[in-house]
Short mmCIF file of the C-alpha atoms (twelve columns), coordinates in Angstrom:
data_MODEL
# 
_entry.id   MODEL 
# 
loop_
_atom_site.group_PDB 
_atom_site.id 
_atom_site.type_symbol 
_atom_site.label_atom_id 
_atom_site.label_alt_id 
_atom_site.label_comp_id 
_atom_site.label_asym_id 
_atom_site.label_seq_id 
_atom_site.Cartn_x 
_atom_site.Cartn_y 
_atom_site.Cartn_z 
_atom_site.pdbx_PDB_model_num 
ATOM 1   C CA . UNK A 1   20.981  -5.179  -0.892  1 
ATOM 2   C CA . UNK A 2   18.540  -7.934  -1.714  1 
ATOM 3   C CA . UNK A 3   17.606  -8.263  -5.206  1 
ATOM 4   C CA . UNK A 4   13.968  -8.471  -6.219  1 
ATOM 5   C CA . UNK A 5   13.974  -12.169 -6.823  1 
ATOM 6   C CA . UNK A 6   15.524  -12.665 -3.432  1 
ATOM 7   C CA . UNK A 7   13.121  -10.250 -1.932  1 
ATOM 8   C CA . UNK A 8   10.355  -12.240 -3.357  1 
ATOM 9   C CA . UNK A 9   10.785  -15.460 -2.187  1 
ATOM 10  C CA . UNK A 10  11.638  -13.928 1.058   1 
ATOM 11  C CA . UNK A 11  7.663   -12.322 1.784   1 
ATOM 12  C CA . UNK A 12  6.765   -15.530 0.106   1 
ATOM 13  C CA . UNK A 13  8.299   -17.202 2.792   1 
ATOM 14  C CA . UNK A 14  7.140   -14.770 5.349   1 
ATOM 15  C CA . UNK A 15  3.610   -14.689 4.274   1 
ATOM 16  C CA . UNK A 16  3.225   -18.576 4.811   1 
ATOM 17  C CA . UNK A 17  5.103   -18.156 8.268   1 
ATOM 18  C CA . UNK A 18  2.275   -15.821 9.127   1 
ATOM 19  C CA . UNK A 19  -0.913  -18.013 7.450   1 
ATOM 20  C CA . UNK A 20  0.519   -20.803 9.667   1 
ATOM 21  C CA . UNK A 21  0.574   -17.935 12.645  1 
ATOM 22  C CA . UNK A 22  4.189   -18.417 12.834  1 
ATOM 23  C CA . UNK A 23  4.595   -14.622 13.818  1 
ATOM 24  C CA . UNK A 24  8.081   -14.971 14.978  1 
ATOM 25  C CA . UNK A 25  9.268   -16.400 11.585  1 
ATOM 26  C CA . UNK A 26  7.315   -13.990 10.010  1 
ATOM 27  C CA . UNK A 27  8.676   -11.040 11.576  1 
ATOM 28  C CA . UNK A 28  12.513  -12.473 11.539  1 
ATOM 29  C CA . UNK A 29  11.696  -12.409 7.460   1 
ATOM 30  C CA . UNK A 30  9.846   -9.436  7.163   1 
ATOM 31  C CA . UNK A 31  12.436  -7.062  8.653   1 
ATOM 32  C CA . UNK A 32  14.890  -8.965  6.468   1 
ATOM 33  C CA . UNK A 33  13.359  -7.558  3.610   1 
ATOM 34  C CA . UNK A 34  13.186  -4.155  5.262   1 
ATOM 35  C CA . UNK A 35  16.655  -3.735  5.744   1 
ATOM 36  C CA . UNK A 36  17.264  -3.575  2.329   1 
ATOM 37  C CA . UNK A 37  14.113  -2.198  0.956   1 
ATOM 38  C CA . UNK A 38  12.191  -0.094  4.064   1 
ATOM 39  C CA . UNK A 39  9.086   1.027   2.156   1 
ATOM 40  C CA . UNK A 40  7.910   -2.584  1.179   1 
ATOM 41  C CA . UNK A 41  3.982   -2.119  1.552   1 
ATOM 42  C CA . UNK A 42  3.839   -5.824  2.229   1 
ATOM 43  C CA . UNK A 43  6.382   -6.103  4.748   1 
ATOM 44  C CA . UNK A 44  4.908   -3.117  6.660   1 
ATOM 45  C CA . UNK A 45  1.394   -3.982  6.436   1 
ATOM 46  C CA . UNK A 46  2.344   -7.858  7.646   1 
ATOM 47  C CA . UNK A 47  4.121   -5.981  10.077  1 
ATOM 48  C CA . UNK A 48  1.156   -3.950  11.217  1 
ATOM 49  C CA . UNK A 49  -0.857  -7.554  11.412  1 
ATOM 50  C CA . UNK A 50  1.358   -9.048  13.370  1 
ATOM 51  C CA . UNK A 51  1.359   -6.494  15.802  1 
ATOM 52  C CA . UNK A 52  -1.958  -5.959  16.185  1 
ATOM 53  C CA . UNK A 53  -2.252  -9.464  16.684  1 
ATOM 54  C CA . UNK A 54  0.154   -9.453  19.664  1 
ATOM 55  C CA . UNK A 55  -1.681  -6.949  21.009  1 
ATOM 56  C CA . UNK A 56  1.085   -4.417  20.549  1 
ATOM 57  C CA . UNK A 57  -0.997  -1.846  18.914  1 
ATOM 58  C CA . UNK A 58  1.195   1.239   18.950  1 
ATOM 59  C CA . UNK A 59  3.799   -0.073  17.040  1 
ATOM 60  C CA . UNK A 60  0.925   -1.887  14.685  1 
ATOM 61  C CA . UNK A 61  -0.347  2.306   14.574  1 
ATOM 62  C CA . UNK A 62  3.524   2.937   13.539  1 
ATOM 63  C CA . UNK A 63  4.018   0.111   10.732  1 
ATOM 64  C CA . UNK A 64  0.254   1.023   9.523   1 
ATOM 65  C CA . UNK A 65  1.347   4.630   8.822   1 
ATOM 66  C CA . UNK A 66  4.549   3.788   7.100   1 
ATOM 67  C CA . UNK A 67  2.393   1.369   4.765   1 
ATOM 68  C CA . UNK A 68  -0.163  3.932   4.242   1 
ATOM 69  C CA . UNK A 69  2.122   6.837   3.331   1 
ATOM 70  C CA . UNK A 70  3.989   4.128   1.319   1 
ATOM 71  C CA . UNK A 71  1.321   3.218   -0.661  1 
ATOM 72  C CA . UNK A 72  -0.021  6.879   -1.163  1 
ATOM 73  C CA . UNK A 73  3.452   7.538   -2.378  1 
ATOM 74  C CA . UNK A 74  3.983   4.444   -4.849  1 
ATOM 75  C CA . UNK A 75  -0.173  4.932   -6.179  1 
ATOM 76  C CA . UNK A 76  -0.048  8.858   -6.478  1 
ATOM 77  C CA . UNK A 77  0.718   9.207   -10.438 1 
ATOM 78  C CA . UNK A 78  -2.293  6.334   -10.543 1 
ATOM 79  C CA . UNK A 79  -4.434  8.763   -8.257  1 
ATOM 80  C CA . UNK A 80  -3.664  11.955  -10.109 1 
ATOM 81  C CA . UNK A 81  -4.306  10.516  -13.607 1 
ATOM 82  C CA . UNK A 82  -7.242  9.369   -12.647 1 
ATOM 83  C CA . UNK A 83  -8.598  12.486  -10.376 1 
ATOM 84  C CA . UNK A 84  -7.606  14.316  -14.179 1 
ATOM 85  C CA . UNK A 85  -9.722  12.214  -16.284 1 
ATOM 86  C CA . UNK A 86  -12.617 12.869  -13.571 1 
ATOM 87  C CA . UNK A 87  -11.873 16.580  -14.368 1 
ATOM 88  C CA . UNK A 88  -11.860 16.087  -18.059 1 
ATOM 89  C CA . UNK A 89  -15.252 13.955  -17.717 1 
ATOM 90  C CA . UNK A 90  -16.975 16.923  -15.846 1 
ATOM 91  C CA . UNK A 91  -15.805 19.299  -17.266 1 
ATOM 92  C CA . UNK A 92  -17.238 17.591  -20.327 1 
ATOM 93  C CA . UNK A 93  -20.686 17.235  -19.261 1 
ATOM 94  C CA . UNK A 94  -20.818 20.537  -17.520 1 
ATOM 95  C CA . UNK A 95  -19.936 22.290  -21.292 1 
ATOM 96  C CA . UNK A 96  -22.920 19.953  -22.659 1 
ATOM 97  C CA . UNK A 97  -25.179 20.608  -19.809 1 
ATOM 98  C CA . UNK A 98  -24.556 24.488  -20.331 1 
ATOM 99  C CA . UNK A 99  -24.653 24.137  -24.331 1 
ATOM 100 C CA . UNK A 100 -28.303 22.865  -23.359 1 
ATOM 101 C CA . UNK A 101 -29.611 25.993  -21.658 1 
ATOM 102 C CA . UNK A 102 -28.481 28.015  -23.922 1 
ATOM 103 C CA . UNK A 103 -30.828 26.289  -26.464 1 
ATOM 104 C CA . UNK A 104 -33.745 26.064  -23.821 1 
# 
């Protein structure tokens, strides 16, 4: 298994291979990186690029789905603090907003 510093330069090296449209290198790089580690978001959605660039759209469909479950997966404690702070903040306003008709 890669470690992370190893893993870094690696998309490092990918990403540039893909700014300079090097797709090949790229992709050679990329599913380097996913052999050891096969829910990199960056990988997979450089994956899904490259794809779609070749024209090869399912498989750009495939990669695009594994990055966006990935990322749903890796930002869901994010999501569901936030979604319960929304809560708290309504829930807030609808007690004041309520506390006000029964004055009125």
């Amino acid at each position: 298994m890669l470690r992370s510093l190893e893993h870094e330069q690696l998309l490092n090296r990918a990403q540039k291979a893909y700014d300079n449209k090097e797709y090949s290198k790229s992709m050679t790089l990329l599913n380097e990186v996913l052999e050891s580690d096969d829910r990199n978001v960056k990988a997979l959605f450089l994956i899904a690029n490259i794809f779609h660039i070749k024209g090869e759209i399912s498989k750009a469909i495939k990669h695009l789905k594994k990055f966006l479950m990935q990322t749903l997966i890796t930002q869901m404690p994010l999501l569901v603090y936030r979604f319960f702070i929304m809560i708290l903040v309504i829930m807030k306003r609808l007690r004041k907003y309520s506390q006000q008709q029964v004055k009125e």
